[in-house]
C-alpha positions as CSV (number, residue, x, y, z in Angstrom):
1,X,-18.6,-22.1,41.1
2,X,-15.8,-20.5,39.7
3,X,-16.2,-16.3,39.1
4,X,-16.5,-15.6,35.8
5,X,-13.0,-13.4,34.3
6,X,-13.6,-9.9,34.6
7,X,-14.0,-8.1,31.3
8,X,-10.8,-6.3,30.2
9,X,-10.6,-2.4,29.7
10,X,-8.5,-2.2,26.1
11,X,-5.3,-0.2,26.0
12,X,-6.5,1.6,22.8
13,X,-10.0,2.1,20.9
14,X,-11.7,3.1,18.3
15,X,-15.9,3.2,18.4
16,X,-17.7,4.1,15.8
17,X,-15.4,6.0,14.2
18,X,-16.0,7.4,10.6
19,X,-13.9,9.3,8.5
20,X,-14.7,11.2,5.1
21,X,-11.7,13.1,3.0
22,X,-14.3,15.0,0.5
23,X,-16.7,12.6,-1.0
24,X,-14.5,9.6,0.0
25,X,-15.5,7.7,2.6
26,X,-12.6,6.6,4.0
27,X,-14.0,5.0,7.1
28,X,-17.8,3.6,8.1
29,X,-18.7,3.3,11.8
30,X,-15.4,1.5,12.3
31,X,-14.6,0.5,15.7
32,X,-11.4,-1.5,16.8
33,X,-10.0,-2.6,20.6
34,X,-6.6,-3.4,21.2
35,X,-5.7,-4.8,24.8
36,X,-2.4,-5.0,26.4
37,X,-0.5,-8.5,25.7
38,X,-1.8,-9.2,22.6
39,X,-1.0,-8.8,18.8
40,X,-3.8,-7.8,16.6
41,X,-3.6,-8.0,12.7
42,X,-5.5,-5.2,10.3
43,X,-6.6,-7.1,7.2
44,X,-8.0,-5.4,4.3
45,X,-6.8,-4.9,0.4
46,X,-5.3,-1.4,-0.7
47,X,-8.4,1.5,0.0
48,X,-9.8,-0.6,2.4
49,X,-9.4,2.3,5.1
50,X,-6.3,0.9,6.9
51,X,-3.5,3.6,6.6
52,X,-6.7,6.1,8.0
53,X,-7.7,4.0,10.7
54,X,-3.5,3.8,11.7
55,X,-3.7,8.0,11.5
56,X,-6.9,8.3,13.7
57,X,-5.2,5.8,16.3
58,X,-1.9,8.3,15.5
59,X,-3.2,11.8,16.1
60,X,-2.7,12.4,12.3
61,X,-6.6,12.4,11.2
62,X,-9.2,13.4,14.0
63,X,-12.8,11.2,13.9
64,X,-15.7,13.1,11.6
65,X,-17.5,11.2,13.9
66,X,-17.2,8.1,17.2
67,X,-14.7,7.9,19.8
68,X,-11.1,7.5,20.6
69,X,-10.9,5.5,24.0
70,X,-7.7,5.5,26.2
71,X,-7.4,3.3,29.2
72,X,-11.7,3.3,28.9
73,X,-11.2,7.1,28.4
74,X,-12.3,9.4,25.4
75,X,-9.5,11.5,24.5
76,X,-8.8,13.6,21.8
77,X,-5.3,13.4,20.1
78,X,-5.1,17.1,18.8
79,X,-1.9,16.3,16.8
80,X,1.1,12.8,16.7
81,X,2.6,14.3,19.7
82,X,-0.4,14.2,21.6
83,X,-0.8,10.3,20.8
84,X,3.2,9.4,21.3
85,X,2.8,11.4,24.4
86,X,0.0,8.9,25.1
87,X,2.4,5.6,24.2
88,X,1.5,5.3,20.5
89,X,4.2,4.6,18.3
90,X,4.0,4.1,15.1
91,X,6.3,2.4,12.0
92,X,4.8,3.4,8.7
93,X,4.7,1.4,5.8
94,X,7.4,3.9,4.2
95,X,10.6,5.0,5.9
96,X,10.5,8.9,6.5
97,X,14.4,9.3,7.9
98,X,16.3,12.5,7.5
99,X,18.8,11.4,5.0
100,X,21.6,13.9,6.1
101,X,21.5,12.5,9.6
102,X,23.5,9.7,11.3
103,X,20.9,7.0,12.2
104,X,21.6,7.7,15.7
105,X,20.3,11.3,15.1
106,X,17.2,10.1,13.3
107,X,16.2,7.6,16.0
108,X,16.3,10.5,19.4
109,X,15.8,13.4,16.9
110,X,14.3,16.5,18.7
111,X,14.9,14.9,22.3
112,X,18.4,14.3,22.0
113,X,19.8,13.7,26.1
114,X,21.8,17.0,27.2
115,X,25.0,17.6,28.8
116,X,25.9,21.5,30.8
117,X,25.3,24.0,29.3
118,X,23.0,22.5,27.1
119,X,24.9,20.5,25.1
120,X,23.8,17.2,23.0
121,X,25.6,14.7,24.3
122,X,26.2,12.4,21.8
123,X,28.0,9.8,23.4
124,X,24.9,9.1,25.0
125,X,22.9,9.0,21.8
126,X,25.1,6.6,20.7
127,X,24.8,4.1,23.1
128,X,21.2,4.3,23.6
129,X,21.3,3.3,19.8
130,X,23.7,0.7,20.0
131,X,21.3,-1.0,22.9
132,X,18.3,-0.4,20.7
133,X,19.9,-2.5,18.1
134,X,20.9,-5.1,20.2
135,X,17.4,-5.2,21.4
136,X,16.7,-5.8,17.8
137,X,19.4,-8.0,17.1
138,X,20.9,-6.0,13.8
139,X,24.3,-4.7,13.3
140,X,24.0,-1.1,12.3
141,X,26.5,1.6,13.0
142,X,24.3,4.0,15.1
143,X,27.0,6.8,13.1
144,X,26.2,5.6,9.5
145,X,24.6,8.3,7.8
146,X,20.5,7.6,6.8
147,X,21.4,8.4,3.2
148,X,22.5,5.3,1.0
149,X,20.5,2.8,3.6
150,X,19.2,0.1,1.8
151,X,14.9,-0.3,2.5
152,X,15.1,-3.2,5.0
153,X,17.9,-0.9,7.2
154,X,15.6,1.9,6.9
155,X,12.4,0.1,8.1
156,X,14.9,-1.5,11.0
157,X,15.8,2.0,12.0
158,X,12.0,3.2,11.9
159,X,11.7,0.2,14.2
160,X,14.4,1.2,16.6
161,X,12.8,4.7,16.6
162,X,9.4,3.3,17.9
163,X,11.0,1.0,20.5
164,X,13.3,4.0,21.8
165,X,9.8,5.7,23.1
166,X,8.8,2.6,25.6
167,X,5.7,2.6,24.0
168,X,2.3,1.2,25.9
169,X,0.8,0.8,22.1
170,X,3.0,-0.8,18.8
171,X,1.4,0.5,15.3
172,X,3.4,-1.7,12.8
173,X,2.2,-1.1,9.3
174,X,3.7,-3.3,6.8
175,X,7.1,-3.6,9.2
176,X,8.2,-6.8,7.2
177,X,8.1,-5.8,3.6
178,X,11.7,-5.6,2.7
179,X,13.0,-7.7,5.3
180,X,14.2,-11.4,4.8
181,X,13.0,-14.2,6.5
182,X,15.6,-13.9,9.1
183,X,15.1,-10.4,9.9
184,X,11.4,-11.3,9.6
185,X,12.1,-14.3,12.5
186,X,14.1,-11.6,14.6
187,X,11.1,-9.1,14.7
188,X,8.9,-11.2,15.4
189,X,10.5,-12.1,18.6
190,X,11.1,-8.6,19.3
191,X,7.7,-8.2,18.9
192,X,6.4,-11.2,21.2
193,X,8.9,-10.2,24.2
194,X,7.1,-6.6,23.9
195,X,3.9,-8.4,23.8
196,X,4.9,-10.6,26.9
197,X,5.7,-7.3,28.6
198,X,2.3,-5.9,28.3
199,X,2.4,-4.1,25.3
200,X,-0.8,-3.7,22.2
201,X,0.4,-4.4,19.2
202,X,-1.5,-3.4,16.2
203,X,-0.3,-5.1,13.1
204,X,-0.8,-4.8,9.6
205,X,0.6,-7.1,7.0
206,X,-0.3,-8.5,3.4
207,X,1.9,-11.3,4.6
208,X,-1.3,-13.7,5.9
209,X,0.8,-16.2,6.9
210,X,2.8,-13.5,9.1
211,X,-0.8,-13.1,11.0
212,X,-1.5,-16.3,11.2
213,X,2.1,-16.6,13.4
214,X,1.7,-13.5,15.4
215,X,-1.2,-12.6,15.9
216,X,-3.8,-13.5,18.0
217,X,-6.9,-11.3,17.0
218,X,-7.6,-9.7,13.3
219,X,-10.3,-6.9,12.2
220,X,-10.8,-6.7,8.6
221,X,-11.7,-4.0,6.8
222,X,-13.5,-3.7,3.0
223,X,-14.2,-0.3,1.6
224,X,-13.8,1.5,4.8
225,X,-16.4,-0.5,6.7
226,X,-15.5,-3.0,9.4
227,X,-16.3,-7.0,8.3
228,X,-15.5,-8.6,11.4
229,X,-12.9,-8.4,14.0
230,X,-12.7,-12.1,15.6
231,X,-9.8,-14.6,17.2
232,X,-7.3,-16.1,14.6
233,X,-7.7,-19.3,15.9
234,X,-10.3,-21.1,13.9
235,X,-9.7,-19.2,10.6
236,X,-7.5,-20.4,7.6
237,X,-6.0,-18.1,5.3
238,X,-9.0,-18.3,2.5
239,X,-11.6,-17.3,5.6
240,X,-9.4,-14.3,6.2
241,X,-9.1,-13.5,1.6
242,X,-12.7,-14.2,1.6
243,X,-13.3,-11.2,4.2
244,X,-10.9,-9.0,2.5
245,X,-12.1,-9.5,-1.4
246,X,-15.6,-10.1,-0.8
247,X,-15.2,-13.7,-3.1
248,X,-13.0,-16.6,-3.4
249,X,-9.5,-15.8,-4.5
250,X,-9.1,-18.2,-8.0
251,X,-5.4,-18.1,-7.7
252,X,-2.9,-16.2,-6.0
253,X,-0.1,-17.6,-8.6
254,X,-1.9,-17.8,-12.0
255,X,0.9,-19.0,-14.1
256,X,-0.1,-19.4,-17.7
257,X,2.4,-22.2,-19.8
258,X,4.3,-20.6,-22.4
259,X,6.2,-21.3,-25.3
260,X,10.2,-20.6,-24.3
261,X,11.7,-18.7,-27.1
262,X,15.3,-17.4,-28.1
263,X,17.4,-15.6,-25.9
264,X,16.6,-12.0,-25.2
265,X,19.0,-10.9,-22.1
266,X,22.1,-12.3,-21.9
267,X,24.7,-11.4,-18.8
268,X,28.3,-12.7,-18.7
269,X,30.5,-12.6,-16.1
270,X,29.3,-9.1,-14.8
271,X,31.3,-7.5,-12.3
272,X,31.1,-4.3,-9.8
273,X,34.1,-4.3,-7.7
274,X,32.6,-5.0,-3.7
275,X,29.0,-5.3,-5.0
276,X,28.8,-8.5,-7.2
277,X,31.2,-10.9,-9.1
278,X,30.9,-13.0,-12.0
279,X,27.6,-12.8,-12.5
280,X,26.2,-15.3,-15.6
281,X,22.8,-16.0,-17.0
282,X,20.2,-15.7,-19.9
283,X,16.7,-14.9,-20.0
284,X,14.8,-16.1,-22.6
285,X,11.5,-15.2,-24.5
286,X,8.5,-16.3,-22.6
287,X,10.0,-17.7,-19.6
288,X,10.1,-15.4,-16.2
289,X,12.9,-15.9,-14.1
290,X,13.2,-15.5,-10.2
291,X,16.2,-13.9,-8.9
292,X,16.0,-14.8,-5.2
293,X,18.8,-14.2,-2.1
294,X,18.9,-12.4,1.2
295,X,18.7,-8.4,1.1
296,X,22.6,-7.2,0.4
297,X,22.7,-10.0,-1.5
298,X,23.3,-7.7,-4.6
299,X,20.2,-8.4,-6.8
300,X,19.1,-5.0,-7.2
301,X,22.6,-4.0,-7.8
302,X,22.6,-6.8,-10.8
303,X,19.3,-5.6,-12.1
304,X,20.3,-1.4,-11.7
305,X,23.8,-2.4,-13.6
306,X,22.0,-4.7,-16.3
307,X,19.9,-1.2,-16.8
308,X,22.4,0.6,-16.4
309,X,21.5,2.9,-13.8
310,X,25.0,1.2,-12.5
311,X,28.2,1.1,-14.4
312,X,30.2,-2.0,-14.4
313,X,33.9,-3.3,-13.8
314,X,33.6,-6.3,-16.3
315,X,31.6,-8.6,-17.9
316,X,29.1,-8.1,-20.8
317,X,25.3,-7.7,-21.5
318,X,23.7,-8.4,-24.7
319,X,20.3,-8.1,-25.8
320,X,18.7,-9.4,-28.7
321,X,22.5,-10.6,-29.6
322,X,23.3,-6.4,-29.1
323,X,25.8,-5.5,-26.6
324,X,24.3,-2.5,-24.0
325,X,26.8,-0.1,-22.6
326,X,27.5,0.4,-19.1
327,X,26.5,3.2,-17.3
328,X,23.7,4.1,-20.0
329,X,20.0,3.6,-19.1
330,X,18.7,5.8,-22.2
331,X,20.6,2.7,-24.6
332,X,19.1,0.5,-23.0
333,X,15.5,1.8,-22.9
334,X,16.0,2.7,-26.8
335,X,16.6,-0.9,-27.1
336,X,13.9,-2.3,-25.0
337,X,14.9,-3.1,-21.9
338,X,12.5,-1.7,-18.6
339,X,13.2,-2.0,-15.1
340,X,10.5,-1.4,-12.8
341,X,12.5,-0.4,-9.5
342,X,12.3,-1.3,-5.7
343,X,11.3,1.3,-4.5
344,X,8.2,2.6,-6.2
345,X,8.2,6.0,-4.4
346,X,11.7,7.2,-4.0
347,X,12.6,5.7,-7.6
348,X,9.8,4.7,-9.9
349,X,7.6,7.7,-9.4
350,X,7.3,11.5,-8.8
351,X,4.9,11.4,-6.5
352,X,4.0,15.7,-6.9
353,X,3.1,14.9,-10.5
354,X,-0.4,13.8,-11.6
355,X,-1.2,10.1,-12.7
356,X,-1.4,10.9,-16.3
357,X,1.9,12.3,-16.1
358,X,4.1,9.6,-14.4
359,X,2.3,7.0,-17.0
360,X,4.0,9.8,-20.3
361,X,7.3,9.9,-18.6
362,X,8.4,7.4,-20.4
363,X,7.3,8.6,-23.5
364,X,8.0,12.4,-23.7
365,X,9.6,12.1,-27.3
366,X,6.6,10.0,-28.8
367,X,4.4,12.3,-27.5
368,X,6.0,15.5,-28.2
369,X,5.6,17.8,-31.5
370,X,7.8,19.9,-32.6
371,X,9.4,20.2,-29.1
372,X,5.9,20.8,-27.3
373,X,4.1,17.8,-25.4
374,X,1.0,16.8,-27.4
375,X,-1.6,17.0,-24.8
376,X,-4.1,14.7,-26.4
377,X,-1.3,11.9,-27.3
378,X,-0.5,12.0,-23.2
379,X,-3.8,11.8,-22.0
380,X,-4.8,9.1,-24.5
381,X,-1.3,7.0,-23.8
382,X,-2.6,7.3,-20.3
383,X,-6.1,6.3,-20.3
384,X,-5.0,3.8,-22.3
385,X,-3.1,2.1,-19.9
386,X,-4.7,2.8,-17.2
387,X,-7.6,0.9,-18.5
388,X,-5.8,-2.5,-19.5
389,X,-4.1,-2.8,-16.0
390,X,-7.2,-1.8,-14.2
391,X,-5.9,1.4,-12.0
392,X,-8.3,2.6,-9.5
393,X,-8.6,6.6,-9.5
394,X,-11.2,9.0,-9.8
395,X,-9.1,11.8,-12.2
396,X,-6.4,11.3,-14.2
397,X,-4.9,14.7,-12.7
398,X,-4.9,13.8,-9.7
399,X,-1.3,13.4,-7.6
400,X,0.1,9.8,-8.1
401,X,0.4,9.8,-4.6
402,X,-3.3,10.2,-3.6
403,X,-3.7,6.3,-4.7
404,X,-3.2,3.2,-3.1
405,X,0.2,1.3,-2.9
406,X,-1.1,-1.1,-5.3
407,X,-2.4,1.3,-7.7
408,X,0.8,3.2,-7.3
409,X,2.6,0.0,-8.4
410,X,0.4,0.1,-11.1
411,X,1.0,2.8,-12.7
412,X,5.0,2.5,-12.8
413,X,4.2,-0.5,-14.7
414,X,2.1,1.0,-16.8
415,X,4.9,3.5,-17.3
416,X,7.3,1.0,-18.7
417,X,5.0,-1.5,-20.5
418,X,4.0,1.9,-22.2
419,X,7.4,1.7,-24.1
420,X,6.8,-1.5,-25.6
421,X,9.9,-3.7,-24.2
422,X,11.3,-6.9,-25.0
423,X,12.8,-7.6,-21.4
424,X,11.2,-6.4,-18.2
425,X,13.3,-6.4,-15.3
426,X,10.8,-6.1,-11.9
427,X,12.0,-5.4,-8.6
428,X,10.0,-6.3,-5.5
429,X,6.7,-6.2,-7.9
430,X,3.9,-7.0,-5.3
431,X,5.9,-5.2,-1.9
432,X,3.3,-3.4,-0.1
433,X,0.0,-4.2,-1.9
434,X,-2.7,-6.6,-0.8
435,X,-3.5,-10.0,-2.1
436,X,-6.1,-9.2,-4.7
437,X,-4.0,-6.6,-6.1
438,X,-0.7,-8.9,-6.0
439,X,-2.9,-11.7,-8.0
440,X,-3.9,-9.5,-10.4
441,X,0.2,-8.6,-10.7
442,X,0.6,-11.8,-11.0
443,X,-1.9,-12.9,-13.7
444,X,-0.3,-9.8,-15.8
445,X,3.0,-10.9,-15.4
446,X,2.2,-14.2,-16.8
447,X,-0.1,-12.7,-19.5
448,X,3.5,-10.8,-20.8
449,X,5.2,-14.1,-21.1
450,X,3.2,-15.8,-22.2
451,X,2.9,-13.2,-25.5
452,X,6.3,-13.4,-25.3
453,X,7.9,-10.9,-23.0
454,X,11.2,-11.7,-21.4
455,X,10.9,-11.2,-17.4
456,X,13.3,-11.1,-14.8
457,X,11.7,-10.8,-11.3
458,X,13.4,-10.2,-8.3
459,X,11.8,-11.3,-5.2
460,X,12.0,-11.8,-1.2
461,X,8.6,-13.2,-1.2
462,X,9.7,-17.3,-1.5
463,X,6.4,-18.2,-2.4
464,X,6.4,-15.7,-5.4
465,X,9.1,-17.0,-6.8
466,X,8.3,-20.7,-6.4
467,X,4.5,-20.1,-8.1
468,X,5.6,-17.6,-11.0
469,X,9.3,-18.4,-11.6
470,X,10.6,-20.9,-14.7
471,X,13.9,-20.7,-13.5
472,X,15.3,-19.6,-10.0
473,X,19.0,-17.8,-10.4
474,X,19.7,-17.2,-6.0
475,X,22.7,-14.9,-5.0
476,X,24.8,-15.2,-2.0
477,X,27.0,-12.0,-1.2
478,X,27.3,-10.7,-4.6
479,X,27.8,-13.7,-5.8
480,X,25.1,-16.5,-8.0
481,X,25.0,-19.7,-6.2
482,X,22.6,-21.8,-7.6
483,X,20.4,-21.9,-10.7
484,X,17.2,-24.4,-10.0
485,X,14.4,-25.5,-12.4
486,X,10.9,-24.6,-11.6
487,X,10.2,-28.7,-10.8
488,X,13.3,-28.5,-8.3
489,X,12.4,-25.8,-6.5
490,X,11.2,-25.6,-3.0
491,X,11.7,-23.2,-0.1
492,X,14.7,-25.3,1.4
493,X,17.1,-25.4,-1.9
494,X,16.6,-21.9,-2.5
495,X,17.4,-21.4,1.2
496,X,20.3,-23.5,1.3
497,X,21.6,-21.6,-1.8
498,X,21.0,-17.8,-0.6
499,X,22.9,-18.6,2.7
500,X,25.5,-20.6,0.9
501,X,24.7,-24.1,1.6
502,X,23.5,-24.8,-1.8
503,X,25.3,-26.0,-4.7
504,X,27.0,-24.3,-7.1
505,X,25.5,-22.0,-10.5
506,X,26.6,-24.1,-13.5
């Protein structure tokens, strides 16, 4: 008779741990083990109580009430220092680098090695870098400063930072967001040798099929109360959206059939010198085409030019048979075009102003009178569409940034639909937010075309862009490379075309 395996003592814990932030109850007798050698996925939609279970684990919140458990211990992180002191690191969803610093700096900032006399010695700060990135497998100039880093090279450098503490416990939230499938493939081995070396990870990704290949245990979380917390084997993706929604999922892709109408965006032969080349294509009424590629591939820079957040070397863009100017985003928002950007925080909203007021942005002059804003026009512009794409918030004036990511991502399209466009240009529309939320995305994009709208989605989720795109337009290094109908498209053409194995654009 064999002895029976002698119950493990979890690197990390949470018991019963509830958390309130005024009459919000963020957490409900939540608790949560995480044991060396193994990856552990966090489920749960936007408000489910995620990013305040991550902080309580962090230092950042302390319990109202339960335990922290370290090594079987109760400890009581009294700050994030405490807990990295402890070997918790943590990647947040959303880079917080010091933009004036090299990356280098931002990575060993505040413990910086020293030479005599006290001395940073930065030749040593720049090798430990350099080894950290080889670790990771990216090529980064450890001098390049933070500022002008695209998303995916700041969440790699956020990654670097957390790896450069030798930490006992991994907190990844939402690490693979912005990253391509390639750089999603390289941290996911960087992630299993960490595992194999007896680290905890704790992950947390609205990627299912990203737990489904990492991980081997998942706790799910609805409205702040713990569902279950069970092995991975066994479940199948609609087990895992059943716990997280509370109901069957419909449709994750609800694409309505609409009637293709005349063209409303044109683009010829657009070109920024070092950023893209040549760039052709038309987007019609009704339809929603995918732009798809590899990050740097220059899709953004296409869709900020088009706007013209950008100015151009050559080429044209018409809409509505009107030619736009380069370089003038008021033109082209006077003559209907909206681009909802990449980066909802940094770009597509000011997160110290209230809801109501990042909704009106758009809209000062219609809502103004005799140079003074008309209060009741705002607030009823707001409410307005607030209701009709369902935002989730308890006041109007309260801070945009007190909601969810996928209320957040809400509201800056509320912001733009609010000025009535005939071409909607979305960047990276469901990045960050959950799978109910990103449905309900989704079903609204496909409501606008199908009254009409023309859309222009730009994507690194693959499966996105196969279940909503007509069209798929992929770039390869600034370059289009392919242009496939919605039939023809599967994961391997649009692949082959955005590492330049694919044919040709026509």
């Amino acid at each position: 008779m064999t002895d029976p395996e002698p119950e493990r003592t979890p690197v990390l814990a949470l018991e019963g741990v509830s958390k309130s932030f005024g009459a919000v109850r963020a957490l409900r007798d939540v608790s949560l083990q995480l044991y060396a050698g193994e990856a552990h996925a966090l489920a749960g939609e936007n408000g489910a109580g995620k990013s305040t279970l991550i902080k309580a684990l962090a230092g950042v919140h302390r319990p109202d009430s339960g335990t922290v458990l370290l090594d079987g211990a109760p400890v009581v992180f009294h700050g994030p220092a405490d807990a990295r002191d402890a070997g918790v690191a943590v990647i947040y969803q959303e880079p917080t680098l010091f933009p004036d610093l090299s990356v280098a700096e931002n990575i060993f900032v505040g413990r910086q090695p020293r030479r005599s006399f006290g001395r940073v010695d930065h030749r040593a700060v720049k090798e430990a870098t350099a080894a950290l990135f080889a670790r990771l497998g990216v090529d980064l100039d450890p001098e390049q400063p933070a500022r002008g880093l695209s998303i995916a090279d700041q969440q790699l450098v956020e990654i670097a930072k957390a790896l450069s503490f030798d930490a006992r416990v991994l907190i990844m939230d939402e690490p693979t967001a912005a990253l391509t499938g390639s750089e999603v493939a390289r941290l996911f081995g960087v992630v299993r040798a960490l595992r194999e070396g007896g680290a905890a990870v704790l992950f947390i990704s609205h990627r299912l099929e990203e737990v489904f290949a990492l991980c081997q245990r998942v706790t799910t979380l609805r409205d702040g109360g713990l569902i279950a917390s069970e092995p991975v084997d066994g479940l199948t993706e609609d087990d895992l959206v059943r716990r997280m929604v509370g109901r069957d999922l419909d449709e994750l892709y609800p694409k309505q059939d609409a009637e293709v109408g005349d063209v409303a965006l044109s683009v010829r032969r657009l070109t920024r010198e070092g950023v893209f080349t040549d760039v052709s294509f038309d987007v019609h009424r009704g339809e929603i085409v995918g732009l798809a590629g590899l990050v740097g591939a220059g899709r953004s820079e296409v869709a900020r030019a088009v706007f013209g957040v950008d100015r151009w070397d050559a080429g044209e863009v018409h809409l509505d048979g009107r030619p736009l100017k380069p370089g003038a985003p008021s033109l082209a928002m006077a003559a209907g075009l909206a681009l909802v950007p990449e980066d909802r925080r940094a770009q597509g909203l000011v997160m110290d102003m209230s809801i109501e007021r990042n909704i009106n942005l758009t809209g000062l002059r219609t809502t103004a009178r005799a140079g003074l804003m008309d209060r009741g026009a705002e607030r009823s512009r707001a409410v307005d569409w607030a209701v009709r794409l369902q935002v989730k918030y308890a006041r109007l004036a309260d801070l945009v940034g007190t909601l969810s990511g996928g209320n957040q991502q809400k509201v800056v399209l509320a912001k733009w639909l609010a000025t009535g466009p005939r071409v909607l240009i979305v960047d990276e529309p469901t990045r960050g937010i959950d799978v109910g939320t990103k449905a309900e995305v989704h079903r609204l994009l496909s409501q606008l075309a199908a009254d009409g709208l023309a859309v222009l989605m730009i994507s690194s989720d693959l499966p996105e862009i196969l279940g909503m795109a007509d069209r798929v337009l992929v770039m390869h290094e600034g370059r289009l490379t392919a242009e496939i109908a919605r039939e023809d498209a599967t994961e391997e053409s649009v692949m082959a075309a955005a590492t330049g194995r694919g044919r040709s654009a026509a």
